[in-house]
BALOVEX-684822 format. One record per residue (C-alpha): residue in one letter; x, y, z. Coordinates in steps of 0.5 Angstrom, whole numbers, padded with zeros to 4 digits, always signed. Last residue first. Example, Ala and Ser with C-alpha at 12.3 -4.5 7.8 and 13.67 -1.06 7.14 Angstrom:
// BALOVEX-684822
S+0027-0002+0014 A+0025-0009+0016 
***
This chain:
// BALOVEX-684822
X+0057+0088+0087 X+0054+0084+0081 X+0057+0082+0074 X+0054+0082+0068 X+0054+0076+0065 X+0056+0074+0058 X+0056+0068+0053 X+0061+0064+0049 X+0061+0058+0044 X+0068+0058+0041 X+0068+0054+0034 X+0073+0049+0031 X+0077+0049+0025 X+0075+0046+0019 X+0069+0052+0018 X+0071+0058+0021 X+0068+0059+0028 X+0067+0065+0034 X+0060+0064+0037 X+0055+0069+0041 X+0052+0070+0047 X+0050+0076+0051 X+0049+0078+0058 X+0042+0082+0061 X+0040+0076+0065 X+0034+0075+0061 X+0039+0076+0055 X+0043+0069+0057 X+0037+0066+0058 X+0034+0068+0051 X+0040+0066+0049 X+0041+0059+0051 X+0033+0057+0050 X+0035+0058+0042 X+0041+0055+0042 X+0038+0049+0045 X+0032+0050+0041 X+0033+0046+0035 X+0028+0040+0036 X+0033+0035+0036 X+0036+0029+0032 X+0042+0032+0028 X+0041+0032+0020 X+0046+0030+0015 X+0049+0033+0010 X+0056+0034+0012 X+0054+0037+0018 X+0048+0040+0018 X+0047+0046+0023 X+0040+0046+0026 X+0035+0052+0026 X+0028+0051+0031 X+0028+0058+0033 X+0034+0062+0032 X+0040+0062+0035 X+0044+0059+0030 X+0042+0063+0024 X+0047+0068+0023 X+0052+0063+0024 X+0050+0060+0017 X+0053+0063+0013 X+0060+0063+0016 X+0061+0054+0016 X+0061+0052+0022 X+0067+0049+0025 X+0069+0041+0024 X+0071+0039+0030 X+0075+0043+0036 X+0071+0044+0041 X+0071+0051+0045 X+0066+0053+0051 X+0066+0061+0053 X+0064+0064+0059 X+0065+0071+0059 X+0065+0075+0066 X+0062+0082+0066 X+0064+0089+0068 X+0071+0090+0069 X+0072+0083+0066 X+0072+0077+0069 X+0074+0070+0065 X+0071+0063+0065 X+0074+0058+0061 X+0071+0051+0058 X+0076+0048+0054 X+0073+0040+0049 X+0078+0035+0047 X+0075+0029+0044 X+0074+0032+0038 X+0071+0027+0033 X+0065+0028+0035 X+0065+0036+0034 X+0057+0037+0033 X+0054+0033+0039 X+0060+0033+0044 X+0062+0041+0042 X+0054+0041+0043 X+0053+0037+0049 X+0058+0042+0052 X+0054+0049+0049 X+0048+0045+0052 X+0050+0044+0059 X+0053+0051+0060 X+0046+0054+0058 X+0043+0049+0063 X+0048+0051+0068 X+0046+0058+0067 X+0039+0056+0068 X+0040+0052+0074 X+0045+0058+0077 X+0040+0062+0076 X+0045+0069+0077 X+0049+0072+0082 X+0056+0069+0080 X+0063+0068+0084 X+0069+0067+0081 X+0074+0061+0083 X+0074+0058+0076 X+0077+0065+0074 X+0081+0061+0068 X+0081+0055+0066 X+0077+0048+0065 X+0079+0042+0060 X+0073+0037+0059 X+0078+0030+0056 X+0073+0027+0052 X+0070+0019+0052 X+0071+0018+0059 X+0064+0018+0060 X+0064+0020+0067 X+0066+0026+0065 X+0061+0028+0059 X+0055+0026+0065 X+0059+0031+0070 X+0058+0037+0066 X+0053+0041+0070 X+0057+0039+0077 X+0064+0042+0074 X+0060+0047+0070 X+0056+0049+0077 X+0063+0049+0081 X+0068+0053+0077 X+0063+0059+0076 X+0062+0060+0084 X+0055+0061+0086 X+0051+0067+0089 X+0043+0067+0088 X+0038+0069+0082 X+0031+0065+0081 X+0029+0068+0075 X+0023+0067+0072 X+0021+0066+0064 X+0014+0068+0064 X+0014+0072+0058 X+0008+0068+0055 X+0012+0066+0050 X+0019+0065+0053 X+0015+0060+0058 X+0012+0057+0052 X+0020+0055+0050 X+0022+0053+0056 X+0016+0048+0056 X+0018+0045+0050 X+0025+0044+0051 X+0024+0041+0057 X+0020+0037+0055 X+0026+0036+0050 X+0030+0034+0055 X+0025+0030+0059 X+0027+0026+0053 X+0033+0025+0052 X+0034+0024+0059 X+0029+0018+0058 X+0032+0015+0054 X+0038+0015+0057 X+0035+0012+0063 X+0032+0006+0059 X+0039+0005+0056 X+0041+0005+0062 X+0036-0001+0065 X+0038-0006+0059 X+0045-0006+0060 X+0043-0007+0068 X+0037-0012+0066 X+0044-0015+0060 X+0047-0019+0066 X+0046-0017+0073 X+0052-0019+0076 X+0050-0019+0084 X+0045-0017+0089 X+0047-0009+0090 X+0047-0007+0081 X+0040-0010+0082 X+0038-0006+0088 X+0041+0000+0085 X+0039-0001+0077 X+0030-0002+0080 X+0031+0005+0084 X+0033+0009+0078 X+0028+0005+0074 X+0023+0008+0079 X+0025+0015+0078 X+0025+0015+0072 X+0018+0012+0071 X+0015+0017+0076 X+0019+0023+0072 X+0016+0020+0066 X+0009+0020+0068 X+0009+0027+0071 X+0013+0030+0065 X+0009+0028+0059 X+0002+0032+0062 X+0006+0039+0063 X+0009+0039+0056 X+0001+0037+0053 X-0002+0043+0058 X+0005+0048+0056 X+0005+0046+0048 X-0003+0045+0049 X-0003+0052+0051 X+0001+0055+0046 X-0003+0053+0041 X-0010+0055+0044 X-0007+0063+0045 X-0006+0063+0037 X-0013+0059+0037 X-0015+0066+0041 X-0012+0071+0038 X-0015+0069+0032 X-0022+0070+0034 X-0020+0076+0037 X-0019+0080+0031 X-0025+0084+0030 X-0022+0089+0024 X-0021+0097+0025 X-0020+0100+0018 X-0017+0107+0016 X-0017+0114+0013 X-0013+0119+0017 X-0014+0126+0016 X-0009+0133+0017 X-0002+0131+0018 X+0001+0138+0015 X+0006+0137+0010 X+0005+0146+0008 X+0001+0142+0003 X-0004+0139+0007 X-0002+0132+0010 X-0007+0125+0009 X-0005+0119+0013 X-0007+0112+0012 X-0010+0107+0017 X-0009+0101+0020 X-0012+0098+0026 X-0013+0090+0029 X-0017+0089+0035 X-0017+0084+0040 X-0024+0082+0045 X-0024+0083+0051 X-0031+0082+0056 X-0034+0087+0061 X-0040+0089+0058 X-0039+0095+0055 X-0033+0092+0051 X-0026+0091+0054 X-0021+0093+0048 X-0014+0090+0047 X-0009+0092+0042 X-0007+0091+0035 X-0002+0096+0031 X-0002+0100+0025 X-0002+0107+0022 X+0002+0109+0016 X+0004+0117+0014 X+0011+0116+0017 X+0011+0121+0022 X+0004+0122+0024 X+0003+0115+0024 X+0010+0115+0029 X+0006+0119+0035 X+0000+0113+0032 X+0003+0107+0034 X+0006+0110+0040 X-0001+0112+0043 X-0004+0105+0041 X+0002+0100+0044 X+0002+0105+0051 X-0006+0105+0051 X-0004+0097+0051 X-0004+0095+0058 X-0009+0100+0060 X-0014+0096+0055 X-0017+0101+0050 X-0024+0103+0052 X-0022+0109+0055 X-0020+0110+0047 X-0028+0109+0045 X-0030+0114+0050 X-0025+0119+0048 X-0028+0119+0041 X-0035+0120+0043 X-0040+0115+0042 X-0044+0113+0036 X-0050+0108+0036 X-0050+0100+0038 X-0044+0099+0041 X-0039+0095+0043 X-0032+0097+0040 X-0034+0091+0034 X-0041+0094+0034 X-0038+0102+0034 X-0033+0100+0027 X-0039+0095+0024 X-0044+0102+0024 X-0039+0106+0020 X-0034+0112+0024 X-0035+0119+0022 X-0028+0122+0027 X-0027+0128+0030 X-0019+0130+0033 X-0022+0138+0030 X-0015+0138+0027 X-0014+0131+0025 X-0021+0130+0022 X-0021+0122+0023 X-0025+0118+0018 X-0027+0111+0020 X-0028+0103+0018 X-0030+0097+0020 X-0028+0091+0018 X-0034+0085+0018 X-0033+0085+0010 X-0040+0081+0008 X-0043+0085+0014 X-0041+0092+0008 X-0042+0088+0002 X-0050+0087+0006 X-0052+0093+0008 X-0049+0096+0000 X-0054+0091-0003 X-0059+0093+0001 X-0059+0100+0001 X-0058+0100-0007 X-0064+0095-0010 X-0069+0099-0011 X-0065+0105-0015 X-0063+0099-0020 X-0058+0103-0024 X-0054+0105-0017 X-0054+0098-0014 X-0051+0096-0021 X-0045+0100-0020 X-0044+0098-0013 X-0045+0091-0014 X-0039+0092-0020 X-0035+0096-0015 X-0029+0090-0015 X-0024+0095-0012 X-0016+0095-0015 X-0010+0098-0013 X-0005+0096-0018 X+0002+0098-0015 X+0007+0100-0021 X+0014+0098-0019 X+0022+0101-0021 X+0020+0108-0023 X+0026+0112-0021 X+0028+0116-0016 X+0034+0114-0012 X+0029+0111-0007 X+0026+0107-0011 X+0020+0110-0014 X+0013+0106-0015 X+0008+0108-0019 X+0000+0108-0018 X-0004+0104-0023 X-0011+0106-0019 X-0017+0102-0020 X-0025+0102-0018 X-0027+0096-0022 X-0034+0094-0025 X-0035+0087-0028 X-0038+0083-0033 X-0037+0075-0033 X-0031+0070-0038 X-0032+0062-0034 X-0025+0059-0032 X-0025+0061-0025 X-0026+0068-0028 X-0024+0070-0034 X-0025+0079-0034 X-0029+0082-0039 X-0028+0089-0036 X-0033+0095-0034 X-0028+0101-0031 X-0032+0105-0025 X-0027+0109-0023 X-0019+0108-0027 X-0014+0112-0024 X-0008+0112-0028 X-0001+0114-0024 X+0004+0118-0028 X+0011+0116-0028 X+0012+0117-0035 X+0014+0112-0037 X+0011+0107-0033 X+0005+0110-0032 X+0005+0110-0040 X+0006+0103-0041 X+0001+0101-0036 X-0004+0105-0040 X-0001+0102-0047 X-0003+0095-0043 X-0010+0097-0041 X-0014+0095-0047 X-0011+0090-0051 X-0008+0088-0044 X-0014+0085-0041 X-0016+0079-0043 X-0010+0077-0041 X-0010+0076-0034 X-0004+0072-0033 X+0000+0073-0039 X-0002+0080-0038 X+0000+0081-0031 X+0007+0077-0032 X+0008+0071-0029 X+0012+0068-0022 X+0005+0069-0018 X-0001+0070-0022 X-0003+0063-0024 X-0001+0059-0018 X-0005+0065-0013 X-0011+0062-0016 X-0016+0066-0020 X-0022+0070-0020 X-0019+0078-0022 X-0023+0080-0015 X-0022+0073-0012 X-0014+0074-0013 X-0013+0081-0012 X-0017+0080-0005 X-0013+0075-0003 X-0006+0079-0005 X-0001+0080-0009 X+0006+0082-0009 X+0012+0081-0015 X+0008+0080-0022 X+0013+0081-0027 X+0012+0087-0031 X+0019+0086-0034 X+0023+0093-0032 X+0016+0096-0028 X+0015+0091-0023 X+0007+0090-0021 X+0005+0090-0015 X-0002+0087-0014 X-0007+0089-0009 X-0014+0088-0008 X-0017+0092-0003 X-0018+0089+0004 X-0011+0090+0006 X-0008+0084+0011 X-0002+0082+0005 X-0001+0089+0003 X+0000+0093+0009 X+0004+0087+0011 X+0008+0088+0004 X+0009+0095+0005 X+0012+0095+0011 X+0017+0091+0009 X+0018+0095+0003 X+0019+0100+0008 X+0024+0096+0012 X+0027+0095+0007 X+0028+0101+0006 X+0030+0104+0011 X+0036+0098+0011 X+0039+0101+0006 X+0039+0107+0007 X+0042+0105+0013 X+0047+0101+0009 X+0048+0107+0005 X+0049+0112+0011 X+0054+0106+0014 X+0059+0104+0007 X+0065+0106+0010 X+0070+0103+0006 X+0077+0099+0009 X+0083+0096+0006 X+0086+0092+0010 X+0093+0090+0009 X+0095+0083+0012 X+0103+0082+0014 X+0109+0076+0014 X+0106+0072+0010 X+0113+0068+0006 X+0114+0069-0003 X+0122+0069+0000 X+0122+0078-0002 X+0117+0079+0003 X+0110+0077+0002 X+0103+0082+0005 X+0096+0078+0004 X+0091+0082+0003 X+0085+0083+0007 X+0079+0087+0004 X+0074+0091+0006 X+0066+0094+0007 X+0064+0096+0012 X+0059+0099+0017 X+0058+0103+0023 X+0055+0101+0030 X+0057+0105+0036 X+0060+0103+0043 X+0061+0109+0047 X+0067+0115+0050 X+0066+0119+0043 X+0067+0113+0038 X+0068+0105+0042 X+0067+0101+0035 X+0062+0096+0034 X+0062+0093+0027 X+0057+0091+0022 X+0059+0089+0015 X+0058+0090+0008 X+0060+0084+0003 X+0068+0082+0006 X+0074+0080+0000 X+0079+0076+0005 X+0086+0075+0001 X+0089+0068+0002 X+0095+0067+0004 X+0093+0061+0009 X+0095+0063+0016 X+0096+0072+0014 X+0090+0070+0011 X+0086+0066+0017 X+0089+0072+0022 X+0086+0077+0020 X+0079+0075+0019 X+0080+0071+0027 X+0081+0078+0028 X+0075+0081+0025 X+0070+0076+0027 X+0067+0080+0033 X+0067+0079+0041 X+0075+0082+0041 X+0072+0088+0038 X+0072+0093+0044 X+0080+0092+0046 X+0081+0095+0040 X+0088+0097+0041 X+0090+0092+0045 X+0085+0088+0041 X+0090+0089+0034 X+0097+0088+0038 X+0100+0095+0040 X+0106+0098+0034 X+0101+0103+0032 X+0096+0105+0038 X+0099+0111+0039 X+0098+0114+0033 X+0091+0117+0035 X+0084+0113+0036 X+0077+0115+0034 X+0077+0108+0030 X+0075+0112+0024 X+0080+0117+0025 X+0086+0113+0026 X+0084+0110+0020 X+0083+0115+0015 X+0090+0118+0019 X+0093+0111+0016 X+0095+0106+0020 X+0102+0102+0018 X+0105+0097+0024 X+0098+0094+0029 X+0102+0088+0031 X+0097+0082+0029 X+0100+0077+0035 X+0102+0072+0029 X+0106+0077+0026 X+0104+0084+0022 X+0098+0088+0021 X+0097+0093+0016 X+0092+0099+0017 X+0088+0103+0011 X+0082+0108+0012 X+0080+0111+0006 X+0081+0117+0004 X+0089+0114+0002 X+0094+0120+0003 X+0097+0116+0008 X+0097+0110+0005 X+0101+0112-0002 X+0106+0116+0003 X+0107+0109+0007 X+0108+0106+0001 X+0113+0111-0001 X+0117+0110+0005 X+0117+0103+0003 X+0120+0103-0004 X+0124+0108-0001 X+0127+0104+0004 X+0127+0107+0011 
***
């Protein structure tokens, strides 16, 4: 061995991180260090296997594709932190890395090989990724709190989050306080309470504030007001103070409420019908609640009732939703969900529920202080949305079909008797559009059946090769693309076969949609011991890495070249909700300026 390279291989070796090289067109696995061989779970034999014969679980992710795109084009591969499902212990987990591919030259300059260099970054993308969704959480609580809330960064004191309620208190548009700092957008206020801020900031210590008189210039016009508020820090999770969240409640009636003795029920009667939110003290020990008079008339009663009579009245299809919400209340401290609630007389209304936890200091979950709102108004215009898709959806179709149908009729009798001159040319026309559009009906339709979770499946035993050859006859009969397909053609598959053959239609009319220059398109069907894989192949422009992430969202389109593709951008959408119904999984392989691969599993039935 050449000493150059034993003491390579010895660097690598002693590398704590995992390093392989791969070698030749096949990525022959020639160097992987113990880092390596670790983080893979296997053991020296797989050096001198080919990269997927060694991990054959990775052969749905873009590694490969990584590998071989610099060992093609000799330039290195710098990766953010990604996601890679590898079989450890006998099952498929989830890490995270981060690496680099660079290219290997020999002595005449030419690629013969790609070193990875790899690092775990899985606990700080978890990390990562519990805070997000905390910050998340934080957003919603925020948005939907009745309170007025401003979150406020601590570096600039640039204005990030604030609510409605903060913008009414304050008396002003959200265009005057988003983007700015606090005291550009209030600045009557900071004379007074900037130091404040400052002190909060630096020290980490938060100010509360009760009854605080502000002369404050409310759309447009200076008023006096009473404020209840807190500037609490916020710490990120490596400790330091990266916000202070202004908690803020307008108590000016209160205040004057108090000096007008007279005046104090009524005034508090009426901010509290004003609200419409309910609300409730829950004693987590003795599990009794104190609940407010709007909190029983939103359950649908008049007078207190017992904790247990109002949980019966929680519909039995959500009791699970309700419980689960608050098992993770105790631990998370926050409670959230919305349910369903039938009331005294029979009818059911939608409640919104939030709440905060309050532990002791042995960490002891000892109080929940929370809020219950009517939601059942919005609920319903959510529910009058989705049905003018379905109604609207459903009224189109009738015409259009009979219509179809009756030029259909018109073509063969006139294609029968003769030359029919531009009737004919006119009449397939007519039936291209129609197809068009009773393909976005469709569409619509699909898409509601998905929301009402009312996507049936109608399963029986088909051979692959045949649906795909009937599915896709239409791009046969054209003659503009040479439809190629290999492999296991004769397998049987217990599936929909109407819905399958449209996930199939969609992915080929997309090869012919987006790679139109590309007059060759591969369909292969390939079994596995469990599943069977059907993948769609164009050769086209490919799609460019930061939008494959998006491709089966909702109403998403890929542009190419800057122009806009007709559609509704359901297509993948539908595609992958049919797949997933089946319990398979769809995804694509592609790199700009080269192609992309469409494909999608299926289990495999006995």
């Amino acid at each position: 061995m050449d000493p150059l390279e034993s003491t390579f291989r010895d660097i690598v070796e002693l590398s704590p991180f995992p390093v392989y090289v791969c070698t030749g067109d096949d990525m022959i696995i020639t160097v992987a260090n113990s880092a390596t061989l670790k983080a893979w779970d296997r053991d020296s034999s797989v050096i001198g296997k080919p990269f997927f014969d060694a991990l054959p679980e990775l052969e749905d992710q873009p590694f490969l594709g990584y590998l071989q795109s610099v060992y093609r084009t000799g330039k290195p591969f710098y990766s953010g932190s990604e996601r890679v499902d590898l079989l450890v212990g006998g099952k498929l987990q989830t890490f995270y890395y981060k690496f680099t591919y660079q290219p290997i030259h020999n002595t005449d300059g030419k690629v013969y090989g790609v070193a990875a260099y790899n690092t775990d970054v899985t606990e700080l993308e978890r990390a990562k990724q519990s805070v997000e969704e905390s910050e998340m959480a934080l957003y919603n609580l925020v948005r939907q709190a009745p309170v007025g809330i401003c979150i406020i960064r601590a570096g600039d004191l640039m204005i990030e989050v604030v609510n409605d309620s903060y913008l009414e208190l304050v008396g002003r548009q959200r265009k005057h306080l988003e983007n700015r700092t606090i005291w550009d957008a209030i600045p009557e206020a900071a004379a007074s309470y900037a130091p404040v801020m400052n002190n909060v900031i630096t020290t980490g210590e938060a100010f509360i504030a009760k009854e605080a008189e502000l002369t404050l210039m409310r759309n447009g016009k200076p008023e006096v007001v009473f404020v209840d508020f807190v500037y609490e820090p916020v710490r990120h999770f490596d400790g330091n103070i990266n916000a202070v969240m202004v908690i803020a409640i307008d108590v000016t009636d209160k205040v004057i409420a108090r000096r007008n003795i007279e005046d104090a029920e009524e005034r508090g009667r009426l901010a509290i019908e004003a609200a419409e939110i309910g609300t409730f003290d829950l004693d987590l020990l003795t599990q009794v609640m104190v609940p407010s008079g709007r909190f029983n008339k939103i359950f649908g009663f008049n007078s207190p009732v017992s904790r247990g009579r109002l949980i019966d009245t929680i519909y039995h299809e959500d009791l699970t939703l309700r419980d689960k919400a608050h098992e993770e209340a105790i631990k998370t401290g926050r409670l959230f969900y919305e349910a369903r609630i039938t009331h005294p007389d029979g009818s059911i209304h939608w409640i919104r529920t939030q709440a905060k936890v309050y532990y002791d200091s042995d960490d002891r979950a000892v109080r929940m202080l929370g809020t219950v709102l009517d939601i059942t108004e919005f609920k319903r215009l959510q529910q009058q949305k989705d049905d003018f898709i379905s109604v609207a959806s459903h009224e189109l179709k009738t015409p259009m079909t009979s219509l179809k149908a009756s030029i259909q009729i018109l073509d063969k009798l006139i294609k029968t008797n003769g030359d029919t001159g531009k009737v004919a040319q006119f009449i397939d026309k007519a039936n291209i559009s129609l197809n068009k559009m009773q393909h976005l009906i469709e569409s619509l339709l699909n898409v509601s059946k998905i929301n009402a979770g009312q996507l049936a499946l109608n399963k029986t035993r088909f051979k692959a090769g045949e649906m795909i050859a009937e599915g896709c006859e239409h791009i046969t009969l054209s003659g503009n693309h040479d439809l190629i397909i290999n492999g296991d053609t004769g397998l049987e598959i217990y599936a929909d076969r109407s819905k399958i053959e449209q996930v199939i239609i969609n992915l080929v009319n997309n090869a012919v949609k987006y790679a139109p220059e590309s007059h060759r398109i591969i369909i292969d069907v390939t079994c596995r011991a469990k599943t069977v894989k059907i993948s769609v192949q164009d050769f086209g422009e490919g799609i460019a890495y930061d939008k494959i992430p998006h491709l089966f969202e909702r109403y998403y389109r890929v542009d190419s070249t800057g122009l806009q593709y007709s559609g509704l951008g359901l297509g993948l959408y539908i595609s992958a909700e049919i797949v997933e119904r089946h319990g398979g999984k769809i995804g694509v392989n592609s790199q700009a300026g080269k192609g992309s691969i469409f494909w999608f599993t299926l289990p495999v039935t006995e």
